[in-house]
matplotlib code that plots the C-alpha trace (Angstrom):
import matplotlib.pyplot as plt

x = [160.5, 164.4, 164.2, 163.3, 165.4, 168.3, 166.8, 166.9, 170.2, 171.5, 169.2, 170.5, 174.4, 173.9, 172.2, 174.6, 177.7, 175.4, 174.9, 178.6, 179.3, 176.8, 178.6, 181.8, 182.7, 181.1, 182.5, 180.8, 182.9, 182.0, 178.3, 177.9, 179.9, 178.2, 174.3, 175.5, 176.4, 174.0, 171.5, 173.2, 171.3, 171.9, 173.2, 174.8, 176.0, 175.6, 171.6, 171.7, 172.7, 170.8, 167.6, 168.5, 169.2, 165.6, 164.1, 166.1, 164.7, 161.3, 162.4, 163.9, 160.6, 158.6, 160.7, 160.5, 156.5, 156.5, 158.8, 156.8, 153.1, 154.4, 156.1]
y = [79.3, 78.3, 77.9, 81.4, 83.1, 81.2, 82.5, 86.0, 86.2, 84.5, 86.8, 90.1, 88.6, 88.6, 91.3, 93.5, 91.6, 92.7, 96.2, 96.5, 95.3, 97.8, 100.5, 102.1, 105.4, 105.9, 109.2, 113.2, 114.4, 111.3, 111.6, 115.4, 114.6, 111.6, 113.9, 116.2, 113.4, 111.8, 109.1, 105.4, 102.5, 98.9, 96.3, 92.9, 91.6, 95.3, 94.5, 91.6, 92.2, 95.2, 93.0, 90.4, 93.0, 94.2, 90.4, 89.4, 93.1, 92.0, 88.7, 89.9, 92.1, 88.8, 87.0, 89.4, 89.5, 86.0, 86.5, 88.5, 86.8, 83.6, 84.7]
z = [157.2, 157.2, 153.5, 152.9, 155.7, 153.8, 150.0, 151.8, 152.7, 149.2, 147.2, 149.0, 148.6, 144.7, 144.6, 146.7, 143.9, 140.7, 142.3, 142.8, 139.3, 137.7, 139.8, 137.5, 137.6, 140.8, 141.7, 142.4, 139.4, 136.5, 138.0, 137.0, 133.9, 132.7, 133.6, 130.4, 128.3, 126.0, 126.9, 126.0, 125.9, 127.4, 125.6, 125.9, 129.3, 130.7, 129.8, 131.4, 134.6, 135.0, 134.2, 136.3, 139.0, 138.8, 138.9, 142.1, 143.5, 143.0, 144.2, 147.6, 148.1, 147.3, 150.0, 152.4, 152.6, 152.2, 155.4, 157.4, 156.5, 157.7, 161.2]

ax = plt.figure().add_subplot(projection="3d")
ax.plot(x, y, z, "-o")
ax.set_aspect("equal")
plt.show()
């Protein structure tokens, strides 16, 4: 039960750092700009981390289930 209260916490750290990464250009005024620009698609590093950022999603989900079946 420690283990995954501990896997919980580390998960939601990275996840909050690759949210935070994945976050440029955050503002009202680039987020109507960049609506009327063209669709780009992911590549490289930017891929990456947007991929991994789903998995540990799924992950802290996963935990957190795990976390409430076992209390």
């Amino acid at each position: 039960m420690s283990i995954l209260k501990i896997t919980q916490v580390i998960i939601s750290i990275i996840l909050v750092l690759l949210i935070l990464v994945q976050t440029k250009n955050a503002g009202l005024s680039s987020g109507l700009k960049n609506s009327f620009t063209a669709y780009r698609s992911l590549r490289g590093a930017e891929k990456a981390v947007f991929i991994l950022t789903a998995a540990l999603g799924v992950l802290l989900v996963a935990n957190s289930f795990l976390l409430i079946k076992l209390s």
